[in-house]
C-alpha positions as MATLAB code, in Angstrom:
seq = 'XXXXXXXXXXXXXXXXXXXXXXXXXXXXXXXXXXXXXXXXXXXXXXXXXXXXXXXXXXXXXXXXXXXXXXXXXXXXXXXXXXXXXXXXXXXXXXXXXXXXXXXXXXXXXXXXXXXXXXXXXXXXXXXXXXXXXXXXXXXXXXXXXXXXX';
ca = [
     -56.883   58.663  -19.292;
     -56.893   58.177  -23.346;
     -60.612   60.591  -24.392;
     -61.846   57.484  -26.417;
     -62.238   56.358  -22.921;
     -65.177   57.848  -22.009;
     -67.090   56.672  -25.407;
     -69.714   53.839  -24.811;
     -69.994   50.423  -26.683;
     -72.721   52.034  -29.202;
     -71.054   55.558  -29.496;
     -67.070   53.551  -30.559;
     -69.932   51.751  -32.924;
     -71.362   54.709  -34.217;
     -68.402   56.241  -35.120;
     -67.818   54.935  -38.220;
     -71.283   54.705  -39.160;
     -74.126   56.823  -39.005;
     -71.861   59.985  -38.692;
     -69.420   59.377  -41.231;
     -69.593   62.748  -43.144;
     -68.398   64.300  -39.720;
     -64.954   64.859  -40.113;
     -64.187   64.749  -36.010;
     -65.866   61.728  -36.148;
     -64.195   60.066  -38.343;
     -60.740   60.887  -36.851;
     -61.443   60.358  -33.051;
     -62.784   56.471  -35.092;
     -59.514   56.302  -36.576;
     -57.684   57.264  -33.313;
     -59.776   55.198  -31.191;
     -57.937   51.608  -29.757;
     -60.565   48.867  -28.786;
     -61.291   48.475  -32.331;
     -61.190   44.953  -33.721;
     -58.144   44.029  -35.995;
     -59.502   45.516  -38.743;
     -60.505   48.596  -36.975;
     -64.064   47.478  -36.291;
     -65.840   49.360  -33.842;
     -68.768   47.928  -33.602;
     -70.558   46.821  -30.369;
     -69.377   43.160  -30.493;
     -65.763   44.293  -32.119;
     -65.456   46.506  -28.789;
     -66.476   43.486  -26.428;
     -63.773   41.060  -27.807;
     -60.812   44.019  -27.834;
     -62.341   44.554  -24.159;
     -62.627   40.478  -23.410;
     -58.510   40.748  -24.617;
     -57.656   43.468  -22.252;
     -57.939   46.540  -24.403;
     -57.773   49.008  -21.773;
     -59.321   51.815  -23.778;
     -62.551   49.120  -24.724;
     -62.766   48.105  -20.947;
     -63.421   51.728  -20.103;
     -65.775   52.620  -22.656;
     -67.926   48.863  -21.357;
     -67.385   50.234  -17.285;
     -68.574   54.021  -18.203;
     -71.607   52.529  -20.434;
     -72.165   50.048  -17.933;
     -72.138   53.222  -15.326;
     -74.802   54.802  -17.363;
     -76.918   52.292  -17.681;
     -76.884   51.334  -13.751;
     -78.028   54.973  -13.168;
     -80.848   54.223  -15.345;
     -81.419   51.176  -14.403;
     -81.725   52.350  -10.647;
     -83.858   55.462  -11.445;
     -86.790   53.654  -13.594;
     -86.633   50.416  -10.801;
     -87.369   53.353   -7.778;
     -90.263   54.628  -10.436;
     -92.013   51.518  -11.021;
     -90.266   48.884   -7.974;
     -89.274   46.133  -11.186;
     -87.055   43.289   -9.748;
     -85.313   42.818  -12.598;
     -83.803   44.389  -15.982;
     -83.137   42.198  -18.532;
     -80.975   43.959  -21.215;
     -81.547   42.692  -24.880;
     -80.340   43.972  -28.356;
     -76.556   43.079  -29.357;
     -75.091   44.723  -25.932;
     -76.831   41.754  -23.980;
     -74.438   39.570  -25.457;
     -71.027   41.344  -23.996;
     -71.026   39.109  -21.620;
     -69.366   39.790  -18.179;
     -67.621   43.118  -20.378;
     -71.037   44.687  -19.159;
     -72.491   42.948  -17.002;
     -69.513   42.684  -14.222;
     -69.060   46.048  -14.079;
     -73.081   46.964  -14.625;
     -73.680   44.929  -11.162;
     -70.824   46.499   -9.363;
     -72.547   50.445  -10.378;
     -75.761   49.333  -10.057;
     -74.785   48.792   -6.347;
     -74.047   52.313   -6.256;
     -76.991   53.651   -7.362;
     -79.870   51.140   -6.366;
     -79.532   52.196   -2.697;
     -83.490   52.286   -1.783;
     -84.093   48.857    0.041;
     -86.709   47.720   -2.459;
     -84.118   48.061   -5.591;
     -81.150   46.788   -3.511;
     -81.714   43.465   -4.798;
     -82.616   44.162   -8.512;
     -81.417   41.229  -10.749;
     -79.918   42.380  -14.068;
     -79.736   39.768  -16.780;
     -79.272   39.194  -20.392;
     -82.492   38.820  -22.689;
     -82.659   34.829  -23.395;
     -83.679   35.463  -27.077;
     -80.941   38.338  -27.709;
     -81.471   40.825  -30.290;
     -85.299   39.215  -30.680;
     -86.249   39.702  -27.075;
     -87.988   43.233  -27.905;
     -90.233   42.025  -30.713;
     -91.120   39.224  -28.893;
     -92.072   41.135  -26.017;
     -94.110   43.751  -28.454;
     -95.848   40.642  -30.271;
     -96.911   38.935  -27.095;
     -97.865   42.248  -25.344;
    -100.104   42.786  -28.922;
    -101.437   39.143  -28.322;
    -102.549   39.747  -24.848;
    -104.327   42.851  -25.720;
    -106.045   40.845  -28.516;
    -107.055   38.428  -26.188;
    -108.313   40.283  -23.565;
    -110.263   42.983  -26.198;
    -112.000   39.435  -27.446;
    -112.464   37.685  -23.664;
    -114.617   41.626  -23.247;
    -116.581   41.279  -26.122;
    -114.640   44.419  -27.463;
];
């Protein structure tokens, strides 16, 4: 298998980004396939290459999507959640991820109480984790006032 294969979503993004002055970097970006047409590797570039068949972006979404079940499975044993709702711009690859993020997660989440663990995309997207800080803040608030705090 191609060795842009085992590079994530964000990592394919990150490429050509952050880590620019590397010069590996920037040739293993250059190399890479899954890359929109004009060699964009961002997150959602990766997810339509994938959505077309790339098989180098398919990989990359089925070994993040690997990760992230492992995770997923380990913090759901720790605190017994029911589901994981995945937010940010990766929550909106679609069945890219998520397909292959069920089919791991059925791997790892072998402990009957996370067998059944619902993943799902955040309903408010790339928002979904300020609104959960904000109304997490607003609860505090209220419950600091409803003491007399």
């Amino acid at each position: 298998m191609d060795s842009t294969a085992s590079l994530c979503p964000s990592r394919l993004a990150r490429l050509r980004g952050a880590h620019r002055e590397r010069p590996q970097h920037r040739r293993r970006a250059s190399e890479t396939a899954g890359a929109g047409p004009d060699g964009d590797t961002s997150a959602a570039a990766v997810a339509a290459a994938a959505r077309a068949g790339d098989p180098v972006a398919v990989a990359s979404f089925e070994r993040a999507a690997q990760a992230l079940a492992a995770g997923i499975a380990a913090t759901a044993t720790l605190v017994e959640i029911d589901i994981a709702v995945i937010g940010g711009g990766v929550g909106k690859a679609g069945d890219v991820l998520f397909a292959p993020l069920r089919k791991a997660l059925s791997t790892y989440a072998t402990l009957s109480f996370v067998r059944h663990l619902t993943v799902a995309p955040a309903q408010m997207g790339t928002d979904a984790g300020l609104v959960g800080a904000a109304a997490a803040a607003l609860e505090r608030r209220t419950d600091a006032a409803a003491a007399g705090v």
